[in-house]
C-alpha positions as CSV (number, residue, x, y, z in Angstrom):
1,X,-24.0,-43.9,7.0
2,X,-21.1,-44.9,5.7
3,X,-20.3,-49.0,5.3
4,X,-17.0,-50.6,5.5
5,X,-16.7,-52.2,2.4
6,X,-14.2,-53.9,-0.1
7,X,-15.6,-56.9,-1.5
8,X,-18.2,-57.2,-4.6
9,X,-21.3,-58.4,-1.9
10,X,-20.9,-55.4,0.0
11,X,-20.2,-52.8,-2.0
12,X,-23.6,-53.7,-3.6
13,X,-25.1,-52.9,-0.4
14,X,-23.0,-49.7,0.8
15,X,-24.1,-48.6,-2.8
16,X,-27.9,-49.6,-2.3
17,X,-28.4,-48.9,1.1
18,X,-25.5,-46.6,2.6
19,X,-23.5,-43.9,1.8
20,X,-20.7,-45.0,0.2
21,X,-17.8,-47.3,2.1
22,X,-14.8,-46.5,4.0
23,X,-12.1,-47.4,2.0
24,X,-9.2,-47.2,4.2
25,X,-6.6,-50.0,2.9
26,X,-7.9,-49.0,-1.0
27,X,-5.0,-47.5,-2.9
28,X,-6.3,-45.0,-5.8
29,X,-5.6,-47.4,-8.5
30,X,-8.5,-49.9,-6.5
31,X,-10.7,-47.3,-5.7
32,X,-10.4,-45.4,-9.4
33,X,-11.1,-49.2,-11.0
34,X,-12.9,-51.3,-8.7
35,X,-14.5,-49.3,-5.5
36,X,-16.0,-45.9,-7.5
37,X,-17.2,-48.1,-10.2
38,X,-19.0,-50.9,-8.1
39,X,-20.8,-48.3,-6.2
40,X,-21.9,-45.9,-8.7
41,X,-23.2,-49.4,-10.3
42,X,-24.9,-50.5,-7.2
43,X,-26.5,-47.1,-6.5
44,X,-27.9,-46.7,-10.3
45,X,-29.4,-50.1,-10.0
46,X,-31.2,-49.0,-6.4
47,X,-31.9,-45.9,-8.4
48,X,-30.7,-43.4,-5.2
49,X,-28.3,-40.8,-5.9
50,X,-24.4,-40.5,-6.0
51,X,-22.2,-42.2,-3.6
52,X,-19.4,-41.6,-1.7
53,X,-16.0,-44.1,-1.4
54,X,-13.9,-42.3,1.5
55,X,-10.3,-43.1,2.4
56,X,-8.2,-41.1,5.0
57,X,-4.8,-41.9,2.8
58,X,-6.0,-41.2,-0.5
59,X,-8.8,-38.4,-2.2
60,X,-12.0,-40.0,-3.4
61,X,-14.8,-39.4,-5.2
């Protein structure tokens, strides 16, 4: 499942609980410095695995 997230609060839980987040308005400058990094933080602290930011404009990790 994949959450729509942009905002510190919810990237926490797309991190913790989802996926990753849909990232459609996210340039590659927010996702590379904000989005990536609040979700790999947020998944490591819910020890679960990798997760995914996805945005149909730009390519993602």
């Amino acid at each position: 499942m994949l959450a729509g997230a942009l905002g510190p609060a919810m990237l926490g839980v797309a991190g913790a609980l989802a996926e990753g987040t849909i990232a459609v308005w996210a340039g590659p400058k927010a996702l590379a410095d904000h989005i990536v990094p609040a979700l790999t933080r947020a998944a490591t602290g819910a020890a679960v695995g990798p997760r995914h930011a996805w945005s149909p404009s730009h390519r993602c990790v």
